[in-house]
N, C-alpha and C positions, 0 to 999 in steps of 0.2 A: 504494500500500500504506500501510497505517494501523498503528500502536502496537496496537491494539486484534486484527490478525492474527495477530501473533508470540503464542509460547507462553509469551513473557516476562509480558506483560500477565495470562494467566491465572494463573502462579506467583502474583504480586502481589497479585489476588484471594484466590486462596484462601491467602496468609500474613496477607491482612491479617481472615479469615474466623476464624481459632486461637483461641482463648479464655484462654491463659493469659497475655497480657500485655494490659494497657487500653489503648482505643483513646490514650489522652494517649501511654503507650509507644512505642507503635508510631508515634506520628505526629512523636516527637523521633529516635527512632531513625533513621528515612526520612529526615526531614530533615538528620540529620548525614549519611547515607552518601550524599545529592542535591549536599550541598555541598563535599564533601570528593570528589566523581566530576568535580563542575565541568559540573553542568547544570543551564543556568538556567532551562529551562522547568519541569522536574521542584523544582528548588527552592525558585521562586514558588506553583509551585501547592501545597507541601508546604506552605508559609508561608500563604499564603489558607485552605487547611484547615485548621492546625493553632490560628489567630486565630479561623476560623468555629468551630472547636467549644471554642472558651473558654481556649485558654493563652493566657499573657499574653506581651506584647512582652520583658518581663523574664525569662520560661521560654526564650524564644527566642534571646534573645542572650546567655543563659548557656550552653544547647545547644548554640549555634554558636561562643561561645568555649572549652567544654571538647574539641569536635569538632577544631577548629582547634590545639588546646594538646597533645592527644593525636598529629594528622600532625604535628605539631613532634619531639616526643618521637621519633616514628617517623623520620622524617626522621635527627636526630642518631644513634639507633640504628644504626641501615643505613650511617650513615655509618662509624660506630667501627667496626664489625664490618669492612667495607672496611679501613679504617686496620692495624686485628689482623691481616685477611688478609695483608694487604703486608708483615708485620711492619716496620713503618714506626713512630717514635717519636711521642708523644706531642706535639701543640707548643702552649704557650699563647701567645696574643699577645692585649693589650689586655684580660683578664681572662678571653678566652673558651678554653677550652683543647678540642685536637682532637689 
């Protein structure tokens, strides 16, 4: 069985068929949620397209560090929320406070 069987493959198709975001959009978009899912074939091949139709190295590795900057954010989120749950205190150590 092939990527190309599943019903996923046609989703993809026709989101990437939509007209109201540019293909430059859609091809940073993909690429943040390829590499924040942790798949490297989907996120090489995101990178080879998104270089073959013209962004630049620099689009990209702003892409992937606001991608990256953003699961942080989330990350620490999910964590507080946790924290609140427990009602459990606040603690800084070393500047960083949790």
């Amino acid at each position: 069985m092939e990527f190309k069987d599943f019903a996923a493959k046609k989703m993809l198709i026709m989101a990437h068929e939509g007209d109201h975001l540019s293909d430059r959009e859609k091809q940073l978009i993909g690429l943040a949620v390829c590499v924040t899912r942790g798949c490297i074939d989907c996120s090489g091949s995101r990178i080879k397209n998104a270089l073959d139709s013209g962004i630049s190295w620099e689009s990209l590795i702003q892409s992937i560090d606001l991608a990256s900057a953003v699961n942080a954010g989330v990350t620490t989120a999910i964590a507080l929320q946790g924290i609140n749950k427990e009602g459990l205190e606040t603690v800084c150590v070393g500047g960083a406070c949790m």
